[in-house]
C-alpha positions, 0 to 999 in steps of 0.5 A: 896260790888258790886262783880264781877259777879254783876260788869258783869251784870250792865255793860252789861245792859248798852245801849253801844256796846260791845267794850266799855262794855268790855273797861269799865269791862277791867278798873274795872278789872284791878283796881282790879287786881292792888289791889289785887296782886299790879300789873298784874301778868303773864296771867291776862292781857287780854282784854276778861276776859276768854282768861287768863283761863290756860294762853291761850291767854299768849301762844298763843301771846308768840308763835306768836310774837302778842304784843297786846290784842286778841280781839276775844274769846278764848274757853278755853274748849272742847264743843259740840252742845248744848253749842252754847254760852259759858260765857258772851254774850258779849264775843261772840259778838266781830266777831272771835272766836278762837276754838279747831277744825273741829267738833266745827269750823262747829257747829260755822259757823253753827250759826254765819256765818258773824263771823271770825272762827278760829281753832288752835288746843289744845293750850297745842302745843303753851306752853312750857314745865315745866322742873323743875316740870318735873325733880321734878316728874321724881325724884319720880319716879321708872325708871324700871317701865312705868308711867300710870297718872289718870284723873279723872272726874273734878268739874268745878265751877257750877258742882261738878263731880258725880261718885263713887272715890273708884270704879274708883280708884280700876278700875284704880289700877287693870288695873295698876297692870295687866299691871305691872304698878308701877308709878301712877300720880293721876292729879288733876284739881286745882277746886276739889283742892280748893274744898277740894275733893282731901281728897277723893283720900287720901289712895292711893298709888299714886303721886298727880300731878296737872296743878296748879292754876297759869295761866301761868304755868298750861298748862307747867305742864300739858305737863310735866306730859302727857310727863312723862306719858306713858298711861292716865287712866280716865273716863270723856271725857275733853280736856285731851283727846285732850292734851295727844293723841296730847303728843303721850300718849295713852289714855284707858277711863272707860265708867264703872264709868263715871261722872254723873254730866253732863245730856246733851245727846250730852255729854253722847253719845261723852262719849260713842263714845270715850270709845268705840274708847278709849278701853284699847284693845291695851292699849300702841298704839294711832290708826289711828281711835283714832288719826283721832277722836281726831282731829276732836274735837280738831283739831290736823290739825288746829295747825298754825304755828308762822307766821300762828298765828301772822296773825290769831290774826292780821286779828282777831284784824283789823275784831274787829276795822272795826266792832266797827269803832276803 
């Protein structure tokens, strides 16, 4: 059985352009789709196969009122300067791309300057909240006390992240206990989950927590727990980082036990960039030097409002047609 990776290589080797590359893919997707869940659930119909990772590209048409496919790609990720193309070529050939904010906007524009560049910020801000897993973490929890959640260093599918689990752990529960901390979300990407590494957490006296593996609920849930959580504790640079200084909640990262799994040199020196902004020296306050850090990767002055985004997604859908004469 031809999978789907096999699927993406054969029709990109195809001597057609882009658009009827991804007609072609879009068709054989949805085909599965249909069989696999008798339909198309929430999230998965996108025409980039990407724009569905963590709902974005449901949100962002949710948001805006857009009814129709976002025909430029989404990046679903934080990336630095030596990750100039992110998945399939073929994504990135569609003339926009939707991005975080001025730190990669500039690098985008940089090494495709006839491209339609967009950034709009965390896209956490275009989600709603999950009330019921809200009030069903707020149940657990002691009133009296503040809420510290842990992020820790997450796999992702080529990578399984590098670090010693028992060091940042003790680090982590140290640092809770001096600051009288009773409340402990230990959040869990869905990868090590499905991994199996979440045995490695096993012992501790903490609430699991994760953002889930269904699409349009992930970054709902991850907005509840960051609204539930009154400092974030983690030792790997992520869009975390940009999701909870976006929720008003502190950030303290451990540069001690950083995740070791990443070599590239632009990810360690912008590791220790926010250990050092990110410090725990005054541990409940987002500074005005964190905050304007923060914005510049992720690009808290991008955020668009409603009718901003319906004519970002409009004038990406018409730059698409006029590129491929639909």
């Amino acid at each position: 059985m031809i999978n789907k990776m096999d699927y993406q290589i054969l029709i990109n080797r195809l001597p057609v352009n882009t658009d009827k590359k991804l007609r072609l893919y879009n068709f054989i997707r949805r085909k599965y789709y249909k069989r696999k869940y008798k339909g198309i659930p929430d999230g998965f119909d996108s025409f980039i196969q990407s724009n569905s990772r963590y709902g974005n590209e449901y949100w962002l048409k949710q948001y805006s009122g857009f009814d129709d496919y976002i025909y430029g790609v989404i990046e679903h990720g934080i990336y630095l300067e030596d990750s100039i193309l992110v998945g399939p070529k073929v994504d990135y050939d569609l003339g926009s791309i939707i991005t975080f904010g001025e730190m990669r906007v500039n690098i985008l524009k940089n090494h495709y300057p006839d491209f339609n560049i967009v950034g709009i910020g965390p896209c956490i801000h275009y989600a709603d909240i999950s009330e019921s897993y809200y009030n069903e973490l707020k149940s657990q929890l002691d009133p009296s006390s503040k809420t510290m959640a842990i992020y820790p260093a997450h796999s992702i599918r080529a990578i399984t992240a590098d670090f010693n689990v028992n060091s940042f752990m003790q680090d982590a529960l140290n640092f809770a206990k001096e600051e009288g901390i009773k409340n402990i979300l230990l959040s869990l990407h869905p990868n090590d989950i499905k991994f199996g590494l979440d045995i490695n957490y096993t012992g501790y006296n903490v609430i699991v927590v994760s953002g889930g593996e269904n699409l349009v609920s992930f970054l709902p849930r991850v907005k509840a727990i960051m609204k539930l959580s009154d400092i974030i504790y983690t030792n790997s640079f992520g869009t975390h980082i940009g999701f909870g200084v976006y929720m008003n909640t502190p950030i303290v990262m451990n540069i001690n036990d950083m995740d070791k799994s990443f070599t590239q040199k632009s990810f360690i020196d912008v590791h220790e960039t926010f250990s050092k902004t990110f410090d725990g020296s005054n541990p409940f306050t987002i500074t005005k030097v964190q905050y304007e850090l923060s914005d510049y990767y992720f690009g808290y002055s991008h955020i668009k409002q409603k009718q901003e985004l319906y004519n970002e997604l409009k004038n990406i859908k018409d730059i698409y047609q006029a590129r491929f004469g639909i």
